[in-house]
C-alpha positions, 0 to 999 in steps of 0.5 A, a space after each residue: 273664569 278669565 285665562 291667561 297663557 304665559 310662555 317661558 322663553 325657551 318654547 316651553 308653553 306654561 300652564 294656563 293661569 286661571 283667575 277666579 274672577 269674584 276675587 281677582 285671585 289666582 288659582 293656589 299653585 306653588 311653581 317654586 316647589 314644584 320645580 324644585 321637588 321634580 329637580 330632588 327626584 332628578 338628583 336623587 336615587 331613593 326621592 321617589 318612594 319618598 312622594 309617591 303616596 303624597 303626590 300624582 301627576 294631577 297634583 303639579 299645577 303645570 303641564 308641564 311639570 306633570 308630565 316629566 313627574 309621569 315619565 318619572 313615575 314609568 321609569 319607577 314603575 319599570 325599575 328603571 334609573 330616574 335621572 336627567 338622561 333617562 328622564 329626557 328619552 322617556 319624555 322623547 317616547 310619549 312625545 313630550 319633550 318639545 312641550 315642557 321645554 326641552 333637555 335644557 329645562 330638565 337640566 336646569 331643574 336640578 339647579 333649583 335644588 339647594 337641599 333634599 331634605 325637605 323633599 316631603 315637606 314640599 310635596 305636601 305644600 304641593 298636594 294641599 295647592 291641588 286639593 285647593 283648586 279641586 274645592 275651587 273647581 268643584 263649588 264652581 261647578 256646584 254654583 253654576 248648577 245652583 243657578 241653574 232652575 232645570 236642575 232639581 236641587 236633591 240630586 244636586 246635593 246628592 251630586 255634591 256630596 259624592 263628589 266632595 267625598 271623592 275629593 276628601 279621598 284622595 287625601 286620606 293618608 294615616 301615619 305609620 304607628 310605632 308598636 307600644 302605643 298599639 300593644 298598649 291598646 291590645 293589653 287594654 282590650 285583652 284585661 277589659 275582655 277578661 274582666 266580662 262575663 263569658 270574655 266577651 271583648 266586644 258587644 254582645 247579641 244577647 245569642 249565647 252560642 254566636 258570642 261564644 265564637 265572636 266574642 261579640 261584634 267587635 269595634 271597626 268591624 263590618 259584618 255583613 248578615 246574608 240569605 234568601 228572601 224569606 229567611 228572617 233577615 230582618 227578623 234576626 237583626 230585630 231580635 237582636 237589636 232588642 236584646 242589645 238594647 234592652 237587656 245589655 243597654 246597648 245604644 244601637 242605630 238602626 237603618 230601615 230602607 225597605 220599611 216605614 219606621 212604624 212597620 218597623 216598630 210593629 215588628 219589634 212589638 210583635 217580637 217583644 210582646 209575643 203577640 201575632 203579627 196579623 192582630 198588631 195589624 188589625 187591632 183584634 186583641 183579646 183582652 189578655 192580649 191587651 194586658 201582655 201588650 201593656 206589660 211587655 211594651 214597656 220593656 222597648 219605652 226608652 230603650 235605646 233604639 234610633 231607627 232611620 227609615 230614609 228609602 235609598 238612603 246613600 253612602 254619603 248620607 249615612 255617614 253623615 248621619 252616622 256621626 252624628 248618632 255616635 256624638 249625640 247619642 253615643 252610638 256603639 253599633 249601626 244596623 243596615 237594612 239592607 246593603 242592596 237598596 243603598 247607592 252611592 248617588 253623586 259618582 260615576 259607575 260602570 256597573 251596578 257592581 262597581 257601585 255596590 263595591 264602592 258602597 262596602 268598601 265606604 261601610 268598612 272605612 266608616 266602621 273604621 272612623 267610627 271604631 264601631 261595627 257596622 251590621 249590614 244585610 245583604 240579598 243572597 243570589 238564586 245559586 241557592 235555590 237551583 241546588 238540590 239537596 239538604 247541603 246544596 240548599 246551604 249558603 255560600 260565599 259564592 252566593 252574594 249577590 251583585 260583588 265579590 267586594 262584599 266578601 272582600 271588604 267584610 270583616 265577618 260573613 254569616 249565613 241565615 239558614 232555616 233548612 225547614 224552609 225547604 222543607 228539611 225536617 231532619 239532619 242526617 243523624 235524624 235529629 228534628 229541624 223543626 223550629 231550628 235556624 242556623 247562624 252560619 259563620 262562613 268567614 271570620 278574619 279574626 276568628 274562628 268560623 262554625 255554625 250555631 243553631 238558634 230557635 226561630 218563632 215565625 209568627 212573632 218574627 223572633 230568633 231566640 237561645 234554644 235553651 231559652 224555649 223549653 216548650 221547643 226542647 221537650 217537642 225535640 227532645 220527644 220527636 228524636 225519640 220517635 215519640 209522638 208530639 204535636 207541634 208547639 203552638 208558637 209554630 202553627 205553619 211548621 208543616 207548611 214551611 216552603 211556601 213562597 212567602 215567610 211565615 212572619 207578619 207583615 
């Protein structure tokens, strides 16, 4: 890329001119505004607070003007009067008074201000000129790589994807909204949840006692679904992805990082059809089972299930492919599974918590964009299980693993808790934890939290309604009566839970 460097006259150095060689072009630049822009914030009080969310040193494409916007910026930062006079000791304290010119040219800035009223008018032209060289700047760097055959060409794009996302970032500025048009979309929201069954306002999980406390996962949510290896994470999510799906007709996306698309649809039919896992695996069915299996999987033929099995699948490539599920297929709730296995290839981190900060904080802006909730799984840390005793084996927030930013960015946080794992089989009233799982609902920023118990079958990977299962009722029922019972036949590992390894197949 050819340079030039011009000189003003007055000892000021300008910035350096950048010809793009295969066009004869020079780099898009707005000199006029720029310096008309630094003279209205010389001028005037309030100019500041008007272009400060618009425009960053970075944005002015000479040396010069950037760096008498950054003493105008640390004044601002301080409290301190922004004018000719104070501009010039703070450009005198960083050493660069000498660089852009001098007093003199702070002073005749303020002479190329006719008016201050289109003060954000300008900043704006003066943001998309930098945004401009940014793309220059970046499909250059892009192309020589390209050219380049030691480079291998996936983490190439995946370079490029990260990169033109931290560029598309730094323009991404919303409107303030006048209040009548929200308050309509609220009433609207509120008549559509009262004209629903059970007032659900958002999508229901086909889980009785968890819709009841949501309402239903609601759209632009991020819900982040955590636990110990071991607990059913995938199996929850399946089950109620079936239930979405098939019985409410819900189109869901599901995105598998730790299975094959196959071991993931083995799962669902072991869940649907209610048949073991190690005989889907090994083909031994007897010939009822055959006649269960051809009955029942026909709920799951043309359910609207999209299942995207990419391992270490990246933030970019998920949002990509997000909106293109939501377009063509309608889309109205995405499940990931799970948040540790992604990344966020093309940036730069210092730590792996700095990139699994990055990747929450991406889930929740495209819940956001995509006005859907985004169910995400997350791994809970060890804490868990170096406590002791039936409370100190309870999930908390403390226990996500890898960032704090997981709890932060998270609309909803709920707990997987089977206490029979640990080989809890009563709660404290003496009530039988057999069979039981616990949904625990530890943050909910617009709403309630609690705790709901779900019935968990381990050899079929399902959670269900425990009103659902009658034959788990009447062993409960009996059991909390000192009764004798044998344990449910859909349950034959009760009296080994603990082991180090889930009792579910595959």
């Amino acid at each position: 890329m050819a340079e030039e460097v011009r000189n003003s006259g007055r000892g000021r150095k300008r910035a350096t001119v950048q010809v793009v060689p295969e066009m004869g072009r020079l780099q898009p630049q707005a000199r006029e505004l720029e310096e008309a822009v630094l003279g209205a914030l010389l001028l005037e009080k309030d100019a500041y607070s008007i272009v400060s969310d618009i425009l960053k040193p970075e944005c002015f494409y000479e040396r010069a003007h950037e760096l008498i916007f950054t003493a105008v910026r640390d004044l601002y930062m301080r409290q301190e009067p922004v004018d000719m006079i104070t501009v010039t000791e703070q450009l005198k304290r960083m050493g660069a008074l000498d660089e852009v010119g001098g007093a003199p040219y702070i002073s005749e800035l303020t002479s190329k201000v006719a008016s201050t009223a289109h003060l954000e008018f300008h900043a704006r032209i003066i943001a998309q000129k930098y945004l401009a060289r940014e793309l220059i700047r970046f499909t250059a760097t892009i192309q020589d790589k390209a050219f380049d055959e030691t480079v291998d060409v996936d983490d190439l794009m995946q370079e490029a994807e990260g990169s033109l996302f931290e560029i598309s970032q730094r323009n991404v500025k919303k409107d303030v909204t006048q209040i009548n048009p929200v308050i309509k979309e609220a009433l609207t929201m509120l008549e559509k949840a009262a004209n629903q069954e059970g007032g659900m306002s958002g999508l229901r999980s086909g889980f009785d006692g968890l819709d009841k406390i949501t309402s239903g996962w609601q759209n632009s949510d991020l819900v982040i679904i955590a636990a110990r290896p071991a607990m059913g994470k995938t199996a929850f999510v399946l089950s109620m992805a079936k239930n979405m799906a098939v019985n409410f007709k819900i189109p869901v996306a599901l995105f598998s990082l730790e299975m094959s698309n196959v071991q993931l649809v083995n799962r669902l039919i072991v869940n649907v059809c209610e048949i073991p896992g190690e005989k889907i695996k090994s083909g031994r069915l007897e010939k009822y089972e055959w006649e269960q299996l051809d009955f029942k999987i026909k709920e799951l033929y043309d359910a609207p299930i999209y299942v995207d099995d990419t391992p270490s699948l990246s933030v970019f490539e998920l949002r990509t492919k997000a909106r293109r599920l939501v377009r063509e297929h309608d889309i109205k709730c995405i499940i990931i599974d799970y948040l540790q296995l992604m990344n966020a290839s093309g940036m730069n981190f210092g730590s792996r918590e700095q990139e699994v900060s990055t990747i929450s904080r991406s889930l929740k802006g495209l819940a956001k964009e995509l006005n859907i909730p985004i169910i995400a799984l997350s791994q809970l840390n060890r804490g868990v299980e170096a406590r002791q005793g039936a409370e100190g084996k309870r999930p908390q927030l403390a226990d996500l693993r890898e960032s704090g930013a997981i709890e932060q960015d998270a609309d909803m946080v709920c707990f997987i808790h089977r206490p029979e794992y640990y080989k809890i089989l009563e709660d404290e009233k003496g009530n039988s934890l057999v069979g039981l799982a616990e949904i625990i609902i530890a943050k909910h920023r617009n709403g309630a939290v609690g705790d709901v118990r779900l019935r968990f079958k381990s050899e079929f990977a399902k959670f269900m309604n425990i009103e659902d299962d009658v034959e788990l009722k009447e062993v409960i029922s009996k059991m909390n009566r000192n009764e004798p019972q044998p344990i449910p036949s859909a349950t034959p590992d009760f009296l080994q839970a603990g082991s180090e390894e889930e009792k579910v197949p595959f």
